[in-house]
N, C-alpha and C positions, 0 to 999 in steps of 0.2 A: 630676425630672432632665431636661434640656433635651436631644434629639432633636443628635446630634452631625451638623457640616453637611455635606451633599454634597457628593462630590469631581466635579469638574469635569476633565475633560480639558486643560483649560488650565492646572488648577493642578497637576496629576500632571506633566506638562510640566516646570511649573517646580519643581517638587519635585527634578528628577532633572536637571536643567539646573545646571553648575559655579556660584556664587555670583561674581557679577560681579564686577570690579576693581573699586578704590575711584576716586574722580572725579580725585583727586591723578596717579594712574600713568595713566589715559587721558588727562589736560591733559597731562602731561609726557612722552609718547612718541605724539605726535600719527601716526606714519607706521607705526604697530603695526599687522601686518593682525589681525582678528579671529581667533579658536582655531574652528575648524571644528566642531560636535556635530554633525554629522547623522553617521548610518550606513547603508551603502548594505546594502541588503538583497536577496536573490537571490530572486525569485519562483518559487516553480511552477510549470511551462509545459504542464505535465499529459500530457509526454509518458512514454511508457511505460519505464521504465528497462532498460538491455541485459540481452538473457538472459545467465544466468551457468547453465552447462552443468553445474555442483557443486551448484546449487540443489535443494531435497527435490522429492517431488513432488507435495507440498501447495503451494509454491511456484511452482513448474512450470505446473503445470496448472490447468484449469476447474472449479468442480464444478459438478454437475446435480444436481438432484433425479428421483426416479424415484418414482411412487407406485404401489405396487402392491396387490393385492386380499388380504386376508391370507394365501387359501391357496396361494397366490402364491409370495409371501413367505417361508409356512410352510416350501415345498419347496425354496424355493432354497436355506435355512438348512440345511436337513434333509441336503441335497445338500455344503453346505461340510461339516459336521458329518461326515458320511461321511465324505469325501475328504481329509478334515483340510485344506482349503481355506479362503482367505478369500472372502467372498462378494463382493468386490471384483474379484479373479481370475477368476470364474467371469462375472460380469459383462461383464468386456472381451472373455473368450472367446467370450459369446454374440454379440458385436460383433464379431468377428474371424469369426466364422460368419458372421454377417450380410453385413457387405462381402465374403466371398468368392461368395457368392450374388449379392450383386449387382453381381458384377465389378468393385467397388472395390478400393483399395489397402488392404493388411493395416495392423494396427497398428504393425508392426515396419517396416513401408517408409514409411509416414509421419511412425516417430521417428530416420529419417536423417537425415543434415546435410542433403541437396538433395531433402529427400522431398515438401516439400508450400512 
């Protein structure tokens, strides 16, 4: 059985392109403008889309990775576990330590409207 032939770009083109008038109605309406095919298409600009302030905050936000050593790990878990905390929470908190230590702005004055 014979290898069916390659499609070509030009022939997908015309695959999808209106089947032309007959030569009779283009002789006889010489002052026809042609029927326009093309379509205009809006590119990418790869600018960042507006914040929408409804958005989750998996949306929202950046993630990071953190890698930590297991027993590390173990205690931070151990610590939500207690506190019935997520270890997400406890995380920003040790950040919100942190910047108060080093006289930065807390997490809550950086998530105001004129915070940063």
């Amino acid at each position: 059985m014979p290898k069916p032939p390659k499609l070509s770009l030009a022939s997908i083109v015309a695959a999808s392109a209106p089947p032309a008038k007959s030569l009779q109605n283009a002789k006889s309406q010489p002052t026809a403008k042609p029927q326009q095919t093309a379509e205009i298409v809006q590119l990418d600009t790869g600018a960042a889309p507006p914040r929408r302030t409804n958005a989750t905050l998996k949306e929202r936000a950046r993630q990071m990775s953190v890698y930590l050593e297991p027993p590390v790990y173990d205690q931070l878990r151990d610590i939500a576990h207690a506190e019935r905390a997520k270890m997400h929470g406890l995380m920003l908190e040790a950040l919100d330590l942190l910047f108060k230590q080093r006289g930065a702005q807390s997490i809550d004055q950086l998530n105001e409207p004129g915070g940063r």
